[in-house]
C-alpha distance (Angstrom), angle and dihedral (degrees) to the residues before:
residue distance angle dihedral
X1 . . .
X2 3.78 . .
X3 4.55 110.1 .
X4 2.76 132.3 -119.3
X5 4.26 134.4 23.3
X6 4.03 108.3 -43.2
X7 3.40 134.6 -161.4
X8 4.13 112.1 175.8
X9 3.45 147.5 91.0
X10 4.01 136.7 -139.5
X11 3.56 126.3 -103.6
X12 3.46 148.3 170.4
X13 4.22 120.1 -87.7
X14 3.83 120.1 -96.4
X15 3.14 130.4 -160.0
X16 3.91 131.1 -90.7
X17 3.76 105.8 -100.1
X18 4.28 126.2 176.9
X19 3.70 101.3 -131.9
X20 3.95 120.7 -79.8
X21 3.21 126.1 -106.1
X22 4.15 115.5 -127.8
X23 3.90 111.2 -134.7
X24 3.69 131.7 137.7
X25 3.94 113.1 -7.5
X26 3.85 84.3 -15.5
X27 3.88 103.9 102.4
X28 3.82 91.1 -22.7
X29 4.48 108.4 -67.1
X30 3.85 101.0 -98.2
X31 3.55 109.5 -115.3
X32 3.92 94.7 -162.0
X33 3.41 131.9 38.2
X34 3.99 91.3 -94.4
X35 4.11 126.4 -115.3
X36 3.54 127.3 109.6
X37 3.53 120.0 -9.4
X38 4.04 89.2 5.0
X39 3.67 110.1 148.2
X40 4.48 120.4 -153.4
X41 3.86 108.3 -146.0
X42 3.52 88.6 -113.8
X43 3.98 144.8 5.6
X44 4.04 126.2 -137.8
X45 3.69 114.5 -154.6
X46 3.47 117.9 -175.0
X47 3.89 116.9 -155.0
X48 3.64 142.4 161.8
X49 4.00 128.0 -123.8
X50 3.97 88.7 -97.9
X51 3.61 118.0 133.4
X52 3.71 101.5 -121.2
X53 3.54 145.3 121.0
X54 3.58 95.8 -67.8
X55 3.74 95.5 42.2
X56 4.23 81.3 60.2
X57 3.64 88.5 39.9
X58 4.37 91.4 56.0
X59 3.61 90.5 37.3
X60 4.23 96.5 58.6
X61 4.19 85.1 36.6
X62 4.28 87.8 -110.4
X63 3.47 90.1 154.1
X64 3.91 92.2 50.9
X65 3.80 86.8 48.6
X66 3.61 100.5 49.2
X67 3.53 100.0 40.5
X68 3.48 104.4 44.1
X69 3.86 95.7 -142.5
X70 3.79 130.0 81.6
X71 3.54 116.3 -81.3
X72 4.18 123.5 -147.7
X73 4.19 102.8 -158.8
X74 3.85 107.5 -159.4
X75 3.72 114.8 -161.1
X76 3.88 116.0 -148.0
X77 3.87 140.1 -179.3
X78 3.79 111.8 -109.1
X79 4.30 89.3 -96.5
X80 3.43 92.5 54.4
X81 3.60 112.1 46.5
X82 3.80 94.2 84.1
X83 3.53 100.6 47.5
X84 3.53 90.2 57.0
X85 3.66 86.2 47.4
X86 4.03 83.3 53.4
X87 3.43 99.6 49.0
X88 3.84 95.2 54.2
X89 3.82 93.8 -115.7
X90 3.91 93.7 125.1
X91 3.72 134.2 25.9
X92 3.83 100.9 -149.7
X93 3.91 128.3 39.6
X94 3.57 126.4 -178.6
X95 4.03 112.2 -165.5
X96 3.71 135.7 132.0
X97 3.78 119.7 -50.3
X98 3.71 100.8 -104.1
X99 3.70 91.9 44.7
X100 3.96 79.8 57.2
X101 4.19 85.4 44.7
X102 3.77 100.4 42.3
X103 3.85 90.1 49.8
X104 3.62 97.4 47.3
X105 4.20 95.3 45.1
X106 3.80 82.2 44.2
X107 3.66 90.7 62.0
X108 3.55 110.3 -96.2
X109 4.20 116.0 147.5
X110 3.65 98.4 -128.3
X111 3.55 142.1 110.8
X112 3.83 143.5 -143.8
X113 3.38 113.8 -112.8
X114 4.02 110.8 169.3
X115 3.99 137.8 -1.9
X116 3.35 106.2 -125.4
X117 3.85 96.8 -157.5
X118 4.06 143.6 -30.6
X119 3.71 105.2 -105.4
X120 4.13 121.0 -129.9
X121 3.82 136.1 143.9
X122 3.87 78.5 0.5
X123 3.43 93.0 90.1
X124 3.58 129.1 35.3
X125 4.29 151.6 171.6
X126 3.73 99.9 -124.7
X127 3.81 127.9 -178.5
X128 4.07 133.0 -143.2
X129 3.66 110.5 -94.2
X130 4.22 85.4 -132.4
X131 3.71 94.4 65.1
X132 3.59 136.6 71.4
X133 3.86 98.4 -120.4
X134 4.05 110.0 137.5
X135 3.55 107.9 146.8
X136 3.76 138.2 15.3
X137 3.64 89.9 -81.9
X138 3.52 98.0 62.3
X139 3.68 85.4 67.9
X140 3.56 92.1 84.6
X141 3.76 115.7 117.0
X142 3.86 89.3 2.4
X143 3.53 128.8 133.0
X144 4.18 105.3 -122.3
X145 3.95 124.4 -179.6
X146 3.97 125.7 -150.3
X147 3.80 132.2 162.6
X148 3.49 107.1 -104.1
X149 4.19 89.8 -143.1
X150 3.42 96.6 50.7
X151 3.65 147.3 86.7
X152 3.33 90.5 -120.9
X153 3.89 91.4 69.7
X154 3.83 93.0 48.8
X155 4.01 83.6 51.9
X156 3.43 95.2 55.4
X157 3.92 101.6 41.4
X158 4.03 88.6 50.6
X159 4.14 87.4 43.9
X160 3.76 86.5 59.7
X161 3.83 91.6 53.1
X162 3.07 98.5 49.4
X163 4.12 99.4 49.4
X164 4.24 78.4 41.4
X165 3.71 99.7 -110.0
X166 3.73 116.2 152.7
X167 3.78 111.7 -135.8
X168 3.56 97.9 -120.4
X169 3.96 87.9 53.5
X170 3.76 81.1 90.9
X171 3.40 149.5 32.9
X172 3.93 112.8 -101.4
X173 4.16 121.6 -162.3
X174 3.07 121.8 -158.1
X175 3.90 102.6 -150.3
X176 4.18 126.8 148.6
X177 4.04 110.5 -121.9
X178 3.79 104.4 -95.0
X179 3.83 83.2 51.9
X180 3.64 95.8 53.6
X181 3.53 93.8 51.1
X182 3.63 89.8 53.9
X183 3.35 93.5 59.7
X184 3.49 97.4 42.7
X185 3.73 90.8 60.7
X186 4.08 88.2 53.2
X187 3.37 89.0 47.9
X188 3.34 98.4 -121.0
X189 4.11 101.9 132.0
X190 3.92 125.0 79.3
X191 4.00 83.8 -159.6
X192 3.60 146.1 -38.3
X193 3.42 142.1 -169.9
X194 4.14 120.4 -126.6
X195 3.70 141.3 146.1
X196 3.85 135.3 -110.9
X197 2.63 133.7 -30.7
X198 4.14 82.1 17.5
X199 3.97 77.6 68.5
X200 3.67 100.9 65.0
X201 4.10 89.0 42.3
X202 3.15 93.1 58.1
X203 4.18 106.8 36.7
X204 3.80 78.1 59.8
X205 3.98 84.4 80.1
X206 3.79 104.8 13.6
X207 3.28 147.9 33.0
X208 4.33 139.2 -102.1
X209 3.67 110.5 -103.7
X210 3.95 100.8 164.8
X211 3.87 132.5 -4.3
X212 3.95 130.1 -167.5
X213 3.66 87.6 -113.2
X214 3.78 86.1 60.0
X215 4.38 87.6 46.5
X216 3.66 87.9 43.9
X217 3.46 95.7 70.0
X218 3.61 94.9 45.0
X219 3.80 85.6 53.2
X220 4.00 109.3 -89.4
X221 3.45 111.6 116.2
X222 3.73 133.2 174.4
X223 4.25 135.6 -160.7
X224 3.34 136.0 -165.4
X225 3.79 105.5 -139.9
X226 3.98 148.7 -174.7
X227 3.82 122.3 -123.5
X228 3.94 119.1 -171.5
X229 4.16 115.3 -166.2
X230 3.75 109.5 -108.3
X231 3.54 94.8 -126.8
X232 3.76 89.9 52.5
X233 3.40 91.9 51.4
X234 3.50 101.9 45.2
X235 4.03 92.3 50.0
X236 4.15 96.0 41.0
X237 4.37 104.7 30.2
X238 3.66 87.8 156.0
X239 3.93 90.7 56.8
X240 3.96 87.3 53.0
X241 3.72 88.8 48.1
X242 3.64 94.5 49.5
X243 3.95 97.8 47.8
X244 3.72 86.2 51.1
X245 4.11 85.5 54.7
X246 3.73 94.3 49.7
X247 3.46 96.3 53.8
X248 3.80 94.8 38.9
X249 3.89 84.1 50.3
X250 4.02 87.1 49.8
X251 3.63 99.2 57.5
X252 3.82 95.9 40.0
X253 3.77 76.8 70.4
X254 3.37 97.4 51.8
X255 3.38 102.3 44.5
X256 4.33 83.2 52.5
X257 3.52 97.2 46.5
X258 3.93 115.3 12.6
X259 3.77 92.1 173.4
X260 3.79 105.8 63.3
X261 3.99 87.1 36.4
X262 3.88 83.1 54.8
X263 3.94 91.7 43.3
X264 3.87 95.6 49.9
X265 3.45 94.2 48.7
X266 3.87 99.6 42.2
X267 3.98 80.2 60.9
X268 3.19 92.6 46.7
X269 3.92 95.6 47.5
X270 3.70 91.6 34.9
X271 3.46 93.4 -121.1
X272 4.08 129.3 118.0
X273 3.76 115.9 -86.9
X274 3.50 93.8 -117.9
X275 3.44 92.8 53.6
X276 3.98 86.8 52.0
X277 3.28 87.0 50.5
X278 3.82 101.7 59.0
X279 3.51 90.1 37.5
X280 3.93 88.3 64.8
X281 3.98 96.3 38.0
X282 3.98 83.8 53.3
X283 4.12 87.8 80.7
X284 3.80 142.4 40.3
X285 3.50 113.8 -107.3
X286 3.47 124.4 -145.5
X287 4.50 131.2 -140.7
X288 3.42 120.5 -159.9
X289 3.63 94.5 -103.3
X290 3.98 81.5 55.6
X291 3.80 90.8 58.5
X292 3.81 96.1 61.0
X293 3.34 95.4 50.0
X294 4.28 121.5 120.2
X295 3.78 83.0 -111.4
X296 3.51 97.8 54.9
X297 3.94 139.5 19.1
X298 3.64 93.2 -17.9
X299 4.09 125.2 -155.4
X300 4.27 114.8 -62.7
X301 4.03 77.9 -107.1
X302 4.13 98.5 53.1
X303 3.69 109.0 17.4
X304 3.66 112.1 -150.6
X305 4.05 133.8 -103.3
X306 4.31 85.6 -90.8
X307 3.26 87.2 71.7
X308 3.81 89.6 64.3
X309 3.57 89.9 37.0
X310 3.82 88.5 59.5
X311 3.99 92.7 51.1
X312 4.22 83.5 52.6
X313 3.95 98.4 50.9
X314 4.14 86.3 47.5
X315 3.59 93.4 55.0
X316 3.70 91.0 46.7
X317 4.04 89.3 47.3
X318 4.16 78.9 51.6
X319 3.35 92.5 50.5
X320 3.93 96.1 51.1
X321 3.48 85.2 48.7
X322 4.05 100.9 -110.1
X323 3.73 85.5 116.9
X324 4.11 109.3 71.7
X325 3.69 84.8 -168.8
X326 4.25 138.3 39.4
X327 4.04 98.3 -96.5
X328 3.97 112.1 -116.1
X329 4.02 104.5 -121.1
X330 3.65 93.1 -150.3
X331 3.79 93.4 55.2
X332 3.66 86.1 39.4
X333 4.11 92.5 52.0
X334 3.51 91.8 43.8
X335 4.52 92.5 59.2
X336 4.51 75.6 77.7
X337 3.87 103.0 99.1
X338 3.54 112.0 175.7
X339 3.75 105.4 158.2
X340 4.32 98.6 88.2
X341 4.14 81.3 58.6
X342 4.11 91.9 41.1
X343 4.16 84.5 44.1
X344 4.17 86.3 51.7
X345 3.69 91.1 54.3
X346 3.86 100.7 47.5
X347 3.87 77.5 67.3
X348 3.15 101.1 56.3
């Protein structure tokens, strides 16, 4: 078992990319020459249908308020997210940690800006009502599905070590969400390990047999994070500083009134309020005055323990061979940004 207190998630390698330059409806054409209080024409956020503080934040038009500017949200599939983030078509992504990880040891010129919340019964390895899988054993010889970007793949592969199954002891699918559901209905998965509301799909014809709350306290834990491009950043702070409001602002809200935060976004997700609602209670979310904490981002002065949680999931993506090459841990402690959330509490 990796040391130390984790927060990441497996995926698959990308591809070396120089940074991408932001023009037209790639990360919003400036239309100043950038600085302090510099405004782009328009800002791309790319999300993913997780009920969060930034889902709250795009449902009550934060973003729009904060940043004075229109605001284009792009939802993506967990594989996607980062090449759009690659190509320069948005300026924000928010995906699982070692997405965030494997893109920035990979090369990409961005930086991680907030942790959006500490994953637990969200996210779980369930099994097929039909078959006789009740423990981590019984995976043995079974066919098990993950998404390959996601944390829910780098949960899985470190649930196997530590219950001492050898990878090849089963047979692993790589299959996006919507298609492991699919299958799941057609009975055609042994297992396989997703996140809400994946979950409540697929409890509806199996049954739990690990979650990352469960991993978490044996010391695997996994994020959901936002990355802003450097050059973004670096020509629009004030935009940085204002997402990190919005979203701030968002789960001040929920942590006040978790029921109508659940109710707008079970309308907005098409799902029941109560089933918003556990969603949302299935993670730890995090304030601003959370971020900066020892445990967590840190201060630009003392960067926090993720940092060194970041340096351990690269060298386990090495080690499973999505990393081509040993990950520098300076380059990889210097992907922590903590200033936008230091900059939002000098406001207050």
């Amino acid at each position: 078992m990796k040391k130390g207190f984790r927060f990441a998630a497996l995926l698959l390698a990308c591809a070396l990319l120089t940074a991408c330059a932001s023009s037209g409806n790639g990360g919003g054409g400036a239309a100043t020459n950038g600085g302090e209080g510099a405004k782009p024409k328009q800002v791309n956020i790319g999300t993913q249908q997780l009920p969060n503080d930034e889902m709250i934040a795009i449902v009550k038009g934060y973003f729009e308020e904060e940043m004075g500017v229109p605001v284009n949200v792009m939802s993506f599939e967990a594989g996607d997210i980062r090449n759009a983030m690659m190509a320069g078509e948005i300026d924000f992504a928010m995906l699982g940690s070692s997405s965030a990880i494997l893109g920035r040891a990979n090369g990409m010129d961005v930086s991680l800006i907030w942790i959006h919340e500490v994953i637990g019964v969200s996210e779980q390895l369930v099994a097929y009502e039909a078959t006789e899988i009740n423990s981590m054993d019984d995976l043995r010889g079974k066919k098990v599905a993950a998404a390959f970007t996601s944390t829910a793949h780098y949960s899985l592969l470190n649930a196997l070590k530590l219950y001492g199954i050898d990878e090849k002891e089963i047979t692993l699918l790589d299959m996006q969400q919507p298609d492991i559901i699919a299958a799941w209905e057609r009975g055609d998965l042994d297992a396989a390990y997703v996140w809400e509301p994946g979950v409540s799909a697929l409890l509806q014809k199996g049954r739990t047999i690990v979650t990352s709350e469960e991993l978490a306290s044996e010391g695997v834990l996994t994020t959901n994070v936002e990355m802003v491009r450097n050059e973004f950043a670096a020509q629009y702070p004030d935009m940085v500083t204002a997402y990190i409001r919005a979203v701030n602002r968002a789960g001040a809200e929920f942590r006040e009134d978790p029921e109508a935060c659940a109710a707008l976004l079970g309308e907005y997700m098409h799902i029941s309020a109560e089933e918003a609602l556990m969603q949302m209670r299935g993670s730890i979310w995090l304030s601003a005055e959370d971020q900066i904490l020892p445990a967590y981002l840190g201060t630009t002065e003392q960067i926090g323990d993720y940092a060194e949680s970041v340096i351990d999931t690269a060298e386990f993506l090495y080690e499973q061979q999505s990393l081509k090459q040993k990950p520098d841990h300076d380059y990889m402690r210097a992907f922590i940004d903590p200033q936008f959330v230091e900059a939002l509490l000098k406001e207050e």
